[in-house]
N, C-alpha and C positions, 0 to 999 in steps of 0.2 A: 418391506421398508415403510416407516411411516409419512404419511402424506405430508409429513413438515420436513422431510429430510429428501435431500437430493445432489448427486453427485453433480459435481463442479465441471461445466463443459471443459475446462480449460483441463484438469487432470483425464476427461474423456480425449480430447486431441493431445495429449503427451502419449496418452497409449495407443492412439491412432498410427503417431509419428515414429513412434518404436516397431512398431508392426509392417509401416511401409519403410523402413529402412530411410527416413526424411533427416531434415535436419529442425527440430524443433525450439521456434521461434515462440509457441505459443507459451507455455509455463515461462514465469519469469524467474528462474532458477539461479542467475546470475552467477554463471560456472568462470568468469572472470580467476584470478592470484587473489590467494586472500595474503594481507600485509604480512611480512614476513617476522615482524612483533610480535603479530596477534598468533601466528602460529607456533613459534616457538613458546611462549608463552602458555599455549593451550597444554604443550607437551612437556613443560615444568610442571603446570600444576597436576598432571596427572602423577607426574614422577615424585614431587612432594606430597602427594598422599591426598588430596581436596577434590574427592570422590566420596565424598557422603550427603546427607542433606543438609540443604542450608536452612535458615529462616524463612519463614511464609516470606518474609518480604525482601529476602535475595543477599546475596555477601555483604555486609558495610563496603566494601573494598569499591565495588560497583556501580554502588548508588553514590558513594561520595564524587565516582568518578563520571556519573552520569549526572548530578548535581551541575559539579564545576562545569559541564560540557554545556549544559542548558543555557547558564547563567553568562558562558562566553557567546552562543550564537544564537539563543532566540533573547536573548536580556529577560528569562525567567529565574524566579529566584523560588526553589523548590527546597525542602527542610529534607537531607537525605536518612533524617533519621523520624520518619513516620509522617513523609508526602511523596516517597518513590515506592512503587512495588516492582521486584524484577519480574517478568510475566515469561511465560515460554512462547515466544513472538510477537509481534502486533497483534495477531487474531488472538492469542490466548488475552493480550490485555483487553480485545473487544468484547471475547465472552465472557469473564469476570465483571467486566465494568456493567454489561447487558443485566448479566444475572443478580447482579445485586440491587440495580437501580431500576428494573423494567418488570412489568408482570403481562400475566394473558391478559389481550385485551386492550393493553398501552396500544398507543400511535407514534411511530417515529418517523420523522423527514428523513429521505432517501433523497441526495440528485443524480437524477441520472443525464447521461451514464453513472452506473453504480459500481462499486465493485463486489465484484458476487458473494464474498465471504460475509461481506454486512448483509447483505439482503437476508443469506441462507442462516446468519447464526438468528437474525432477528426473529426470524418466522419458524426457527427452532424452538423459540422463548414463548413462542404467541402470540408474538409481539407484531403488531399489521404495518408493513412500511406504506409510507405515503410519500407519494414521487411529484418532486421538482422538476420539471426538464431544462438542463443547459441547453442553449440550442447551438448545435455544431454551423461554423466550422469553431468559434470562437470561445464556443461556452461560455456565453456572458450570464450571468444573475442576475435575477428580477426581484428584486425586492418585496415588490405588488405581488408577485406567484408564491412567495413564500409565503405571504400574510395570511392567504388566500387558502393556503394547503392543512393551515395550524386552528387544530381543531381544539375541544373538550377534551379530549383523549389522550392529547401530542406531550407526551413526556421528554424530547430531545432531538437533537438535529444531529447530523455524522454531514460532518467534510473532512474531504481526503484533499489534502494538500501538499506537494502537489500530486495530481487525480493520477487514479488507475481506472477507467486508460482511456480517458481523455487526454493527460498532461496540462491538463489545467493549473495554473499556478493563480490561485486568489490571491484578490488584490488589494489595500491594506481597508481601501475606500468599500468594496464588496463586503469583509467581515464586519467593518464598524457596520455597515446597516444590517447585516445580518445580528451580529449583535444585537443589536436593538430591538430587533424583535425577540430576541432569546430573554432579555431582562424584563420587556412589558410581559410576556406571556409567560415568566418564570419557566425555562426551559433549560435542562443541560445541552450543554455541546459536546460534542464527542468528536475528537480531531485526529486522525489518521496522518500521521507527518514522516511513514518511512524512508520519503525518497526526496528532502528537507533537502538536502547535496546534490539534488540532480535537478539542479536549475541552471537555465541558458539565455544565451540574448539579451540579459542584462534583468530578466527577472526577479524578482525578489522575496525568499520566503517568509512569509507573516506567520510566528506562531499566533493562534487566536488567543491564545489566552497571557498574551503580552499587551494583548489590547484591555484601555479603562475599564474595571465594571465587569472583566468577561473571567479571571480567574477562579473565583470561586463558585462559577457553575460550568467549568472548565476539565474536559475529561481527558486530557492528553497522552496520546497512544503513539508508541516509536518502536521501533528496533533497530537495532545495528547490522540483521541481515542482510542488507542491502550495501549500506555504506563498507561494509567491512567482507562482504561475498560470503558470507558464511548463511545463505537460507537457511541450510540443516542444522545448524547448530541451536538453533530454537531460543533466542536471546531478543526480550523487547525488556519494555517498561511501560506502567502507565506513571505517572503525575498528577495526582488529585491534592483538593483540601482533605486536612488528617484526617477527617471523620469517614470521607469517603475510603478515602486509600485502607483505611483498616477492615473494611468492608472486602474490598478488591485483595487484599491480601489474604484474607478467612475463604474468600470463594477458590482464591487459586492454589490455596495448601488442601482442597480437598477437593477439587479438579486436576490439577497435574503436581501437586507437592511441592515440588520447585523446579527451576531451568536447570542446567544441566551444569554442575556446580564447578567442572573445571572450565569449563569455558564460558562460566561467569567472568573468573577471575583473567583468565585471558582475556577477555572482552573491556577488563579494567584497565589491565595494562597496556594495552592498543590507545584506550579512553588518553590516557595520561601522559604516553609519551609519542604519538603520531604528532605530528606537527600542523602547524593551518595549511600548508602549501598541500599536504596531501587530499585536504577536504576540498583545496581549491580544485586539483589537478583532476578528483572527476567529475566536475562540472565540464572541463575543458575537454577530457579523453571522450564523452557523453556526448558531448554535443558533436561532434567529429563522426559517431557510430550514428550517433542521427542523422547527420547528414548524408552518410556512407547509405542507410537503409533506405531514405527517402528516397533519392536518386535513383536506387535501382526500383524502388515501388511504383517510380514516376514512368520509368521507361519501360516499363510491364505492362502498360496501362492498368496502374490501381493506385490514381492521384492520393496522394498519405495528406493529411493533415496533420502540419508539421508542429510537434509538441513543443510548447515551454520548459516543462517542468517532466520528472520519471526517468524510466527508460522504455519504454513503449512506446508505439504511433500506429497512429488509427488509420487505413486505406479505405480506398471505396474498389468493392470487388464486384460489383452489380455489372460487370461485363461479362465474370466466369459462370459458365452453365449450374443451373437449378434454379429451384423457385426459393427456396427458404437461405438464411445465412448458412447456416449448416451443411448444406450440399455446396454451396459456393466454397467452402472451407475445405471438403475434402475434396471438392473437383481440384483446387491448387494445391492439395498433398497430393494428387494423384498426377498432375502436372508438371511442374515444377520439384516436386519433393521436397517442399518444406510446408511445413503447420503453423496455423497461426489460430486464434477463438474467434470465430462467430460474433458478431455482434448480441446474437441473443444471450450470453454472456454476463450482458451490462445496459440491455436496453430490453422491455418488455414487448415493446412493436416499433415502429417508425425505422430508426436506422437498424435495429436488429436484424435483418437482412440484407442490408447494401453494405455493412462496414463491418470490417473484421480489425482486431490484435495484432499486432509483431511486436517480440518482442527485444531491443538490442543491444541489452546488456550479456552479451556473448563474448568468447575467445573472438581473438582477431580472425582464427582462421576459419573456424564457423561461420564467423558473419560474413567475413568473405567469399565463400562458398554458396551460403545463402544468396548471397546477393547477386553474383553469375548464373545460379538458379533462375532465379527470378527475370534476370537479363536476358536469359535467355529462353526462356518459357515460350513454348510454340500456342499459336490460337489465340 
């Protein structure tokens, strides 16, 4: 295996969890109902024949409907015909975006906590991340620490908004000055926004490149796996200016050729005729599973630090036996019988050992299960 390449702890403790018969909190799989639109839909277009390939840059049907989606909840106004590419998830719009704008040798700003799929595709590329630290429980930004991190080298910033898996939800006053340094130092941003709906407590999510100054060096990365429970179905987008996106569209017709063209058009029809009540409804179902998880994390002894934004929460496991995060993770698969990631995960040292994953976008009866797990956990 080459020394840039390295299996994702989070797919090592799914298969941990399969093995001890657990119930698996750590992959955020989100086996939730997918809307019953988007599924019949999916089973039209197969039966009307829209199984072949599409364009490098994804069905019209899709991006017109990912258009109007932007334009209604982040107030972007994106051109569907040559500023959207449909990507095969978030990560496929990271690796096309990576690969075309990033060489060996580049620097990109990482905050950690990170999420491991940036780290790992960057240092695939060559590409040397340079870390930020949020510092838990709050994950505030420092403005001075980013100034501070941006080198010669620094070709781009990646924020995940809101974060995996802090649940960090940036704040409109954080991007304006992160911002700011993106324009003096000429840098793209690259914005990770798949879980844009899974904001709570009155939070509010800022797309960055809604802000003055910041869209045209704005790399906007989404999917609908999340919002819509479809992980596998492999449906994101990015959103660049035309020059870029046609870039991102050449890398990804000969990296995966395109998304998976019936449940593109599925994914349109969901777009166009779900209604706002439903984007509302899982911020509110989300915040209820978090709370449901925290409480039993609290009465475990593994105080969570309680997310804004995602569906993830971060605990402190530094009571269960080992030295490294890693053994803390499988002492409470071996415990309890449920999985969750390590901190080393998303953190290179510090809390990479005291804080672990869960994650609770789950069936009701999984998570409920888990959670009397946990309730009940001896030691």
């Amino acid at each position: 295996m080459s020394a840039r390449a390295r299996t994702s702890p989070i797919r090592s403790m799914t298969i941990a969890c399969a093995e001890a018969g657990g119930i698996n909190l750590a992959q955020g799989v989100c086996d939730t109902p997918v809307p019953e639109v988007v599924r019949r839909a999916a089973q039209d277009a197969i039966e009307q024949g829209c199984n072949t390939y599409t364009r490098a840059d994804g069905l019209p049907e899709l991006r017109r409907a990912l258009a109007a989606k932007m334009r209604r909840d982040d107030g972007l106004d994106y051109d569907p015909d040559g500023e959207i590419v449909v990507t095969s998830g978030a990560t496929g719009a990271f690796y096309v975006a990576a690969q075309a704008l990033l060489a060996p040798g580049d620097e990109v700003v990482l905050f950690e906590p990170y999420y491991g799929y940036h780290r790992n595709t960057l240092e695939a590329h060559g590409v040397r991340p340079v870390y930020v630290t949020l510092a838990a429980p709050d994950f505030a930004f420092d403005p001075a620490a980013l100034a501070a991190a941006v080198g010669p080298r620094t070709r781009a910033l990646v924020v995940n908004t809101p974060g995996n898996p802090s649940g960090k939800v940036w704040t409109r006053a954080e991007l304006e000055a992160l911002g700011e340094i993106a324009r003096e130092r000429d840098l793209y941003v690259f914005t990770d926004e798949v879980y844009e709906h899974f904001v709570f407590d009155g939070a509010v999510h800022v797309s960055p490149a809604s802000l003055p100054g910041l869209r045209e060096r704005t790399i906007t990365m989404n999917a609908l796996s999340k919002t819509f429970a479809i992980t596998g179905w492999r449906i994101g987008w990015v959103a660049a200016p035309a020059a870029l996106a046609e870039q991102f569209a050449h890398w990804h017709d000969l990296v995966y050729v395109c998304a998976p063209a019936p449940f593109q058009l599925a994914c349109a029809r969901g777009l166009e005729k779900l209604d706002p009540e439903y984007y509302a409804a899982i911020g509110a179902e989300y915040r209820r599973k978090r709370d449901q998880l925290c409480a039993a994390l609290a009465a475990a002894g593994l105080p969570p630090t309680v997310p804004q934004g995602s569906y993830f929460a971060l605990a402190d496991v530094s009571r269960l036996p080992g030295a490294t995060g890693d053994a803390r993770a499988m002492a409470l698969l071996e415990r309890a019988g449920v999985a969750s990631v390590p901190g080393t995960a998303f953190w290179r040292d510090g809390e990479a050992h005291r804080l672990a994953r869960f994650c609770f976008g789950k069936t009701e009866a999984d998570l409920a299960e888990a959670c009397r797990r946990l309730r009940n956990m001896q030691g």
